[in-house]
C-alpha positions, 0 to 999 in steps of 0.5 A: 519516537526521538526520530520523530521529535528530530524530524519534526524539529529539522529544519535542514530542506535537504533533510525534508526533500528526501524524506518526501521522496522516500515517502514518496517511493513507499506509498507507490510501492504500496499501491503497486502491491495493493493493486496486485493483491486486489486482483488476485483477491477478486478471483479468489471471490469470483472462484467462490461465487461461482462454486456457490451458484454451480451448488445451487443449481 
């Protein structure tokens, strides 16, 4: 929390510019990652839907 209050009060524009940027490279590293994890859950669902409809039938 006293990072916090010590960012918020910063008023260094360096301090700011690399915060941005490292704010930056989580939120693409994030996306990237969600973007992979989507992927294999949509087969993992299609994996089940398929074996639902094959019990039906």
């Amino acid at each position: 929390m006293r990072m916090l209050r010590c960012l918020v009060r910063s008023r260094d524009g360096a301090t700011v510019v690399e915060y941005g940027l490292l704010a930056a490279l989580i939120s693409v590293g994030l996306l990237i990652g969600l973007q992979n994890f989507s992927g294999a859950l949509l087969d993992m669902l299609t994996f089940i839907t398929d074996t639902l409809e094959g019990a039906w039938a």
